[in-house]
SEZAKOL-149669 format. One record per residue (C-alpha): residue number from 1; x, y, z. Coordinates in Angstrom, 1 decimal. Example, Ala and Ser with C-alpha at 12.3 -4.5 7.8 and 13.67 -1.06 7.14 Angstrom:
BEGIN
{r 1, {12.3, -4.5, 7.8}},
{r 2, {13.7, -1.1, 7.1}},
***
This chain:
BEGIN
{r 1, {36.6, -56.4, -76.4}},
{r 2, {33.2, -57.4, -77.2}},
{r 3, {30.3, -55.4, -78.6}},
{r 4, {28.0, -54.2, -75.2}},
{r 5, {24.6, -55.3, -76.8}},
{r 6, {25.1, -58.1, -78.6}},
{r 7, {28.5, -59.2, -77.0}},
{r 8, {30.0, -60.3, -80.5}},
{r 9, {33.9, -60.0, -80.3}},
{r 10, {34.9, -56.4, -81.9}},
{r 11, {37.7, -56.6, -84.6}},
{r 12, {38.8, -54.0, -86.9}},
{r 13, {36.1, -54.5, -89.5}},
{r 14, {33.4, -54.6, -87.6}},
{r 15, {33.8, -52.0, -84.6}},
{r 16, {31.5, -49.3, -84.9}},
{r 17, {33.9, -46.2, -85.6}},
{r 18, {31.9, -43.6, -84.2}},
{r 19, {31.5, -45.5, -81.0}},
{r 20, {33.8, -48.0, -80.4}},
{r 21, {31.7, -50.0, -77.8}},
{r 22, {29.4, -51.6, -80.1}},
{r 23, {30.0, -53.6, -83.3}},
{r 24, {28.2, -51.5, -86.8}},
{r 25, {25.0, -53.2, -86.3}},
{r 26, {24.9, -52.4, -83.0}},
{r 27, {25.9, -49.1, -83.5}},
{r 28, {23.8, -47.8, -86.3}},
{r 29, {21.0, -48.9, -84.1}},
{r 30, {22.2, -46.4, -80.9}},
{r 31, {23.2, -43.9, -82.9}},
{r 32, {19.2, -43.9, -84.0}},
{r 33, {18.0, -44.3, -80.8}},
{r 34, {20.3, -41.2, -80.0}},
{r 35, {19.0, -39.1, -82.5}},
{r 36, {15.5, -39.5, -81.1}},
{r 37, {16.5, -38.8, -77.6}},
{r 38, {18.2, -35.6, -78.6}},
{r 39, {14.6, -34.4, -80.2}},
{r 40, {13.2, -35.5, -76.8}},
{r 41, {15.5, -33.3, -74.7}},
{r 42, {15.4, -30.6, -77.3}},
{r 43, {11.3, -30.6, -76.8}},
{r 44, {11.7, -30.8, -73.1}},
{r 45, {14.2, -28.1, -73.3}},
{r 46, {11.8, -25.8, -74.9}},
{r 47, {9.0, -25.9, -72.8}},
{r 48, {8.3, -22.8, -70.8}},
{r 49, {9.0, -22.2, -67.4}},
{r 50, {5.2, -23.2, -65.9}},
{r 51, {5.5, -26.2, -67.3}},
{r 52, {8.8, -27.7, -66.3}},
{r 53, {8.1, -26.6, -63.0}},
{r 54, {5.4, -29.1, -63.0}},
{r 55, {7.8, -31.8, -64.6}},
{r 56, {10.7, -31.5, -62.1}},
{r 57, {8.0, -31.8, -59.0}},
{r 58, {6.5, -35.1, -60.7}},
{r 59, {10.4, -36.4, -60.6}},
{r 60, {11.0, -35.5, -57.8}},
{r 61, {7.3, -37.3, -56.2}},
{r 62, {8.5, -40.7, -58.4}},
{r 63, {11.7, -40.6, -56.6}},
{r 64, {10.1, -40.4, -53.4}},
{r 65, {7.2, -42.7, -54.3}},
{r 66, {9.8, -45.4, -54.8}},
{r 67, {11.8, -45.1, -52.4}},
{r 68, {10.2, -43.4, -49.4}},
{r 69, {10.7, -39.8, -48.6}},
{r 70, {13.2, -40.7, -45.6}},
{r 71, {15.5, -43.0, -48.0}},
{r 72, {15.8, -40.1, -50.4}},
{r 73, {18.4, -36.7, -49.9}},
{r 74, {19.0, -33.5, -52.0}},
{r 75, {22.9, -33.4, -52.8}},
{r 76, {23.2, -29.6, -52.3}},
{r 77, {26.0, -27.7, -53.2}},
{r 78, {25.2, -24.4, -52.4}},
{r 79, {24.9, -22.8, -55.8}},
{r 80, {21.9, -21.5, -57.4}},
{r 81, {20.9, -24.6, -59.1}},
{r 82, {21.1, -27.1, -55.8}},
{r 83, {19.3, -23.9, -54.5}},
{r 84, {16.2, -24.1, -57.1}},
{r 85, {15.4, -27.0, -56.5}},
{r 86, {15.8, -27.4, -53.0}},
{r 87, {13.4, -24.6, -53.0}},
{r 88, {10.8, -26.8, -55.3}},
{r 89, {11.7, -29.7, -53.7}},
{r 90, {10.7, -28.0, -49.7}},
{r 91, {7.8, -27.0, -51.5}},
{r 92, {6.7, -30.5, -51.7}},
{r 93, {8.3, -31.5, -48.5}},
{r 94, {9.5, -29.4, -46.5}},
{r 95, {12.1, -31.1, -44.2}},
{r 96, {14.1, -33.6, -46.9}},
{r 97, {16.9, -34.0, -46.0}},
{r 98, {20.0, -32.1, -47.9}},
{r 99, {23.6, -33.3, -47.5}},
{r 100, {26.2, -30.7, -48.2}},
{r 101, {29.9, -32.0, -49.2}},
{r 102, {32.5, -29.3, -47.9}},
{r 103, {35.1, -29.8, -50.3}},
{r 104, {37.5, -27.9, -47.9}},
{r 105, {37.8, -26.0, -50.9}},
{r 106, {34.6, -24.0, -50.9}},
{r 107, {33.9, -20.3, -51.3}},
{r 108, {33.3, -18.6, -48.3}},
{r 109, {30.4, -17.1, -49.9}},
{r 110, {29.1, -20.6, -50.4}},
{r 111, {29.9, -21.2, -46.3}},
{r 112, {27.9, -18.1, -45.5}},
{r 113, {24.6, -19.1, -48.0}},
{r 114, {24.6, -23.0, -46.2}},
{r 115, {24.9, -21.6, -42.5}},
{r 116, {22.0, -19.2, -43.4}},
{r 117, {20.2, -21.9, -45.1}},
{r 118, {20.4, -23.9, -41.6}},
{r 119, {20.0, -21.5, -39.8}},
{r 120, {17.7, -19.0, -40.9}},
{r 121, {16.0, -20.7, -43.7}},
{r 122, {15.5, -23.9, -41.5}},
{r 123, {17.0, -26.0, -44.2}},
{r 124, {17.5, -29.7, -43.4}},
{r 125, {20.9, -29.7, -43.9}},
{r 126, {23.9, -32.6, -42.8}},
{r 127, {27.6, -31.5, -43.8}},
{r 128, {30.5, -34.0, -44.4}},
{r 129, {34.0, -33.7, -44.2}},
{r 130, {36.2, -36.0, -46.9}},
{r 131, {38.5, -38.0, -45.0}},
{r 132, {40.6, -40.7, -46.1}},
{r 133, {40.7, -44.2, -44.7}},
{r 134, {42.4, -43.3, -42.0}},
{r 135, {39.9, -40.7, -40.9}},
{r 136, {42.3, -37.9, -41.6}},
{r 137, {40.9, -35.0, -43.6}},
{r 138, {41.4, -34.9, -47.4}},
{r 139, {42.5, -31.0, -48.9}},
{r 140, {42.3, -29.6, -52.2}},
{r 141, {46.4, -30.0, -51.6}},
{r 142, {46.6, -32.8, -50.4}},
{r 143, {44.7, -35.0, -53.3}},
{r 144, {46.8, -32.9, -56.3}},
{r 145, {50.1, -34.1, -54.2}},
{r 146, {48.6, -37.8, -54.3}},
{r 147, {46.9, -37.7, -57.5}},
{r 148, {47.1, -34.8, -59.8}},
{r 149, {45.5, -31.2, -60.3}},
{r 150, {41.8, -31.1, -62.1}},
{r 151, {42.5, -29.2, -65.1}},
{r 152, {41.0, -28.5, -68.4}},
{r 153, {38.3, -31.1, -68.4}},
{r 154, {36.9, -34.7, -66.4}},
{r 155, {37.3, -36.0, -69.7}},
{r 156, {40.6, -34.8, -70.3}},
{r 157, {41.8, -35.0, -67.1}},
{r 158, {40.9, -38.5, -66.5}},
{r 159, {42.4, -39.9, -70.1}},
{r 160, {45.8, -38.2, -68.9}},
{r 161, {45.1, -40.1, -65.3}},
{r 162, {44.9, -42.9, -67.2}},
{r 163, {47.6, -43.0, -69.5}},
{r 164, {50.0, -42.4, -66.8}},
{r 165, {48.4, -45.6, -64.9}},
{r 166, {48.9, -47.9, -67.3}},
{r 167, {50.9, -51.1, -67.1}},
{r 168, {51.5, -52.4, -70.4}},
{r 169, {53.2, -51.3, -73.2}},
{r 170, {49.3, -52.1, -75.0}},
{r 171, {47.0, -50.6, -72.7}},
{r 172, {49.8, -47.2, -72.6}},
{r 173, {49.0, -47.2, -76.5}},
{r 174, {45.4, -48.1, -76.6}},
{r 175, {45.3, -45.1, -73.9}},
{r 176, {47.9, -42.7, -76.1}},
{r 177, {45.9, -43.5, -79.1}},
{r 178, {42.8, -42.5, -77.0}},
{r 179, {43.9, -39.3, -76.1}},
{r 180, {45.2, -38.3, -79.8}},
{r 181, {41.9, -39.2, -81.2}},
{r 182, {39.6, -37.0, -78.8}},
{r 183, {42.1, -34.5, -77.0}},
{r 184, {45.0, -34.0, -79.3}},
{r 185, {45.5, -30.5, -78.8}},
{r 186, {46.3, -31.7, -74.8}},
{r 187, {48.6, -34.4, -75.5}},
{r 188, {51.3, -32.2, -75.0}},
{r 189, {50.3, -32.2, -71.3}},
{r 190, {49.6, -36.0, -71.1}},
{r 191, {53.4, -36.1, -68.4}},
{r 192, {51.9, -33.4, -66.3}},
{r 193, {50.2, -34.0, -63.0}},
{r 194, {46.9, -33.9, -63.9}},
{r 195, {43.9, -35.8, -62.7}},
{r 196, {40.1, -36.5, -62.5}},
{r 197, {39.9, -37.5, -58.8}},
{r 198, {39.5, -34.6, -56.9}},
{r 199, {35.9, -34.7, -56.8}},
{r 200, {35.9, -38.0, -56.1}},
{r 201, {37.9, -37.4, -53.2}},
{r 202, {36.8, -34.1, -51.5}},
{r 203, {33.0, -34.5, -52.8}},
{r 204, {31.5, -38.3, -54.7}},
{r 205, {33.0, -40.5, -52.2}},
{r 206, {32.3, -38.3, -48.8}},
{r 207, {28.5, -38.2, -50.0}},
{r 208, {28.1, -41.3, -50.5}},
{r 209, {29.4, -42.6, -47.5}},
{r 210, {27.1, -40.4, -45.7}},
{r 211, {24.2, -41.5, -47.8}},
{r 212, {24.8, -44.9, -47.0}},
{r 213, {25.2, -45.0, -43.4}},
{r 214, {21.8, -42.3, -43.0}},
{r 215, {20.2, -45.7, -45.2}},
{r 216, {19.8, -43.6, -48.2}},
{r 217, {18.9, -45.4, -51.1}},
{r 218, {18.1, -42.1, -53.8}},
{r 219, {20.2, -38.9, -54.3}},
{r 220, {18.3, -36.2, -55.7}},
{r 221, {20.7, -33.8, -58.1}},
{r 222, {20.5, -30.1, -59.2}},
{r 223, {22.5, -30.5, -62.6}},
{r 224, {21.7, -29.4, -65.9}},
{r 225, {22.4, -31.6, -68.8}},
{r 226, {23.9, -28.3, -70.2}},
{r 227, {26.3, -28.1, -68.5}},
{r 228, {28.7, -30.8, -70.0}},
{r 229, {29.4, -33.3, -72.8}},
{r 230, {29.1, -36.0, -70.1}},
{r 231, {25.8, -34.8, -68.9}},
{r 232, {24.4, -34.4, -72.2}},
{r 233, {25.4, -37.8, -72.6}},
{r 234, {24.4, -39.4, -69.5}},
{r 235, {20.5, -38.0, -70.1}},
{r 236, {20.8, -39.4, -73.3}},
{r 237, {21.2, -42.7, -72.3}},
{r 238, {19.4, -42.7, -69.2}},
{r 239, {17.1, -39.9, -68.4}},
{r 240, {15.9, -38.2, -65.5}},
{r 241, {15.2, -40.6, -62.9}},
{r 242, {17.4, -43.4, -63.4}},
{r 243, {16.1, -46.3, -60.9}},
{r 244, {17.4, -49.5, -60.1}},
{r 245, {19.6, -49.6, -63.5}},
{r 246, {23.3, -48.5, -62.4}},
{r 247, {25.1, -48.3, -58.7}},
{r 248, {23.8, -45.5, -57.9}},
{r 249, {19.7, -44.7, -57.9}},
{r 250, {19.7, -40.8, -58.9}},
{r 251, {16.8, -38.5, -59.7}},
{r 252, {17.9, -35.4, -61.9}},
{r 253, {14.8, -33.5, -62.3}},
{r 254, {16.4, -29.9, -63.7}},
{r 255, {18.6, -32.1, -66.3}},
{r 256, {16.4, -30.5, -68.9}},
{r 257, {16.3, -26.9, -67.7}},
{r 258, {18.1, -24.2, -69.1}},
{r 259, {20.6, -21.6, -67.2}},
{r 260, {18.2, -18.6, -68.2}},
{r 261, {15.2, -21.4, -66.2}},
{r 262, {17.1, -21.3, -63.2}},
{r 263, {18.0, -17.1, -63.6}},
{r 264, {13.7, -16.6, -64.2}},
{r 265, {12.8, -19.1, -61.4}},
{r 266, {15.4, -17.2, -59.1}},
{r 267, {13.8, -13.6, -60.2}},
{r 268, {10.6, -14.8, -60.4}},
{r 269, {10.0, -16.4, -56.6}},
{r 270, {12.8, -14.4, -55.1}},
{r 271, {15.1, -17.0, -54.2}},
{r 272, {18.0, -16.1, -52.3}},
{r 273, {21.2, -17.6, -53.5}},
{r 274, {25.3, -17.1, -52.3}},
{r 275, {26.6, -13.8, -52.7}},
{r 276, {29.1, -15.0, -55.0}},
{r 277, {26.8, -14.5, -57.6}},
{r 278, {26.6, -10.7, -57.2}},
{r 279, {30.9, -10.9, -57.2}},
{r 280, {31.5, -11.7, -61.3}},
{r 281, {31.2, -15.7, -60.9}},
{r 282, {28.7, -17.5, -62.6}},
{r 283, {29.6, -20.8, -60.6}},
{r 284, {30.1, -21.7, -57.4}},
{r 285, {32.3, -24.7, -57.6}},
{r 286, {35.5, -25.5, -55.8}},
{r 287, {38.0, -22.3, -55.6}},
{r 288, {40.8, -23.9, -57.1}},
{r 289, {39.3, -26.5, -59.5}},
{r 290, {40.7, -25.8, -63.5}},
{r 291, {37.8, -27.9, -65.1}},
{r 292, {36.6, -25.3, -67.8}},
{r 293, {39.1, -22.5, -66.9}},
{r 294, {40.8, -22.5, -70.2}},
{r 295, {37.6, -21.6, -72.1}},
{r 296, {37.2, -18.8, -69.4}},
{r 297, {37.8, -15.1, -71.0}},
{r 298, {41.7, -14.3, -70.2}},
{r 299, {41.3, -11.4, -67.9}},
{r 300, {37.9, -12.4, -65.9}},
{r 301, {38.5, -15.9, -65.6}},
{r 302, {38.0, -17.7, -62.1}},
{r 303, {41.8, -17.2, -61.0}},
{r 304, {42.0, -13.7, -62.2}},
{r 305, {38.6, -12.8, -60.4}},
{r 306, {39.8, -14.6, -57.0}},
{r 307, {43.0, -12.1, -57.1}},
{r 308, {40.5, -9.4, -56.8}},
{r 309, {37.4, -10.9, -54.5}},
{r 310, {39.4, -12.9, -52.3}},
{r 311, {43.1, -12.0, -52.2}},
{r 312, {44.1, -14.1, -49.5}},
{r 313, {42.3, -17.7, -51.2}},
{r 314, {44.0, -16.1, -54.5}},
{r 315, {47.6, -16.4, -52.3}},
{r 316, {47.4, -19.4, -51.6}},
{r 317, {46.4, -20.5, -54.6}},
{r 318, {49.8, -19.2, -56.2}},
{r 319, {51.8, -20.5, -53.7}},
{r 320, {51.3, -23.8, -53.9}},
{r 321, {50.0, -24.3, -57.5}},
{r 322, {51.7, -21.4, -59.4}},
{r 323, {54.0, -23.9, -61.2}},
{r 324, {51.0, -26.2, -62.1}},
{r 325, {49.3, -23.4, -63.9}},
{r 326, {52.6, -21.9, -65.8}},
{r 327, {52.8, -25.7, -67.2}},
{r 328, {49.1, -25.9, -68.0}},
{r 329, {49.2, -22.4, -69.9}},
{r 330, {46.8, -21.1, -67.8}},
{r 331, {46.3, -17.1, -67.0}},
{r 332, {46.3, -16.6, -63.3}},
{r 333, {47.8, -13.0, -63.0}},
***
């Protein structure tokens, strides 16, 4: 391996060993450059409401400024913060284009808040199906059958995929090694079918394709960089709007918001969001996705709640995956 800034071979002695990408030199250096962004999204974070408000509408004009309001799209999820800032974003321009991803795993809730969004709130909105190569439809079943249930964590999930890919007996131990370092309290699950491609599947991939055959060259996210370690991360490194520097050209203009910003922007301007909100859930994710469910309150978490909101979902979710979740210690009953 070789450092990624200065490209000097990495040996033992002079691998970084918080951050094993970069040689100590190297390192030291990000890890100050780090420090200073995390001040940066800890300022951002407390500004009040008024002001981000104005922030997220000047990202979201750069992103159409560069690339042209019909080359840019909201990825909209149906959940309240897709919903915010579709609402901010209409308020700039009212007919961008959203492109909704249905999972085939979706909430009906989350069903009924698009249709009325279409229909009632004359939303522009396109919805894509995930099918494989052989244009037949991708299910929630169907990619845990090929690849592996999402459980516990992306993180997690996709060191376990990757262990169990391996092909040599060095990579297998590099990835073992890996997995006891960061995640050692799930290495007893590292045989288990578990997996990080499910959104890749049923969600990434189908969006994309879309995007690119509409010409799309931006896709404007609703994500908070709350929400996970990789998120955090990610804005740390990149930012906001992140242009013509990876694959992908994305604009992520709430990454600095807070969950109690999107609660007083909902209250405040009387945004409607799904129903599923009023039901227990505080997300509106896939109905059968594990990521997070093990830090979920045994008693209330998502499977427990679907037994009671939606008993027939919550049936079919034992039938076919009642094993899985007996081997990933997970309350469902």
């Amino acid at each position: 391996m070789i450092c990624k800034t200065c490209e000097i071979e990495l040996t033992i002695d002079n691998t970084y060993p918080q951050d094993h990408r970069y040689c100590n030199k190297c390192g030291q250096k990000h890890a100050v450059f780090l420090t200073g962004r995390r001040i940066i999204l800890e300022s951002m974070r407390s500004m009040n409401l008024e002001s981000k408000i104005i922030q997220t509408r000047t990202l979201i004009k750069e992103a159409v400024r560069e690339f042209g309001l019909d080359k840019v799209y909201i990825s909209y999820s149906g959940g309240k913060d897709s919903t915010v800032l579709s609402h901010i974003a209409k308020g700039i321009y009212p007919d961008i284009l959203h492109i909704f991803a249905n999972t085939t795993n979706e909430y009906p809730e989350t069903l009924e808040h698009i249709r009325w969004e279409q229909e009632e709130n004359h939303t522009n909105i396109i919805t894509v199906i995930p099918k494989d190569v052989h244009g037949e439809i991708w299910t929630f079943k169907k990619v845990v059958e090929h690849y592996g249930y999402p459980m516990y964590s992306k993180r997690i999930s996709n060191a376990i995929r990757t262990y169990q890919h391996t092909i040599t007996e060095k990579t297998r131990n590099n990835s073992l090694e890996y997995i006891n370092r960061n995640f050692k309290k799930y290495s007893k699950y590292k045989e288990l079918p578990i997996s990080d491609k499910c959104c890749d599947k049923l969600k990434k991939e189908p969006l994309k394709r879309k995007a690119r055959e509409l010409g799309m060259e931006c896709a404007i996210l609703g994500i908070l960089a709350s929400e996970s370690y990789q998120r955090e991360k990610d804005w740390l490194e990149y930012g906001c709007n992140v242009f013509h520097v990876r694959k992908d050209n994305q604009c992520k203009p709430l990454s600095f918001w807070t969950d109690e910003d999107i609660l007083e922007y909902i209250e405040r301007f009387s945004v409607r969001i799904s129903k599923l909100y009023d039901m227990g859930y505080s997300r509106n994710g896939c109905m059968y996705c594990g990521f997070g469910v093990h830090l979920e309150t045994d008693g209330s978490n998502r499977y427990q709640l679907l037994k009671k909101s939606h008993p027939l979902q919550y049936s079919y979710l034992v039938k076919n995956f009642e094993s899985l979740l007996i081997d990933f210690e997970i309350s469902y009953k």
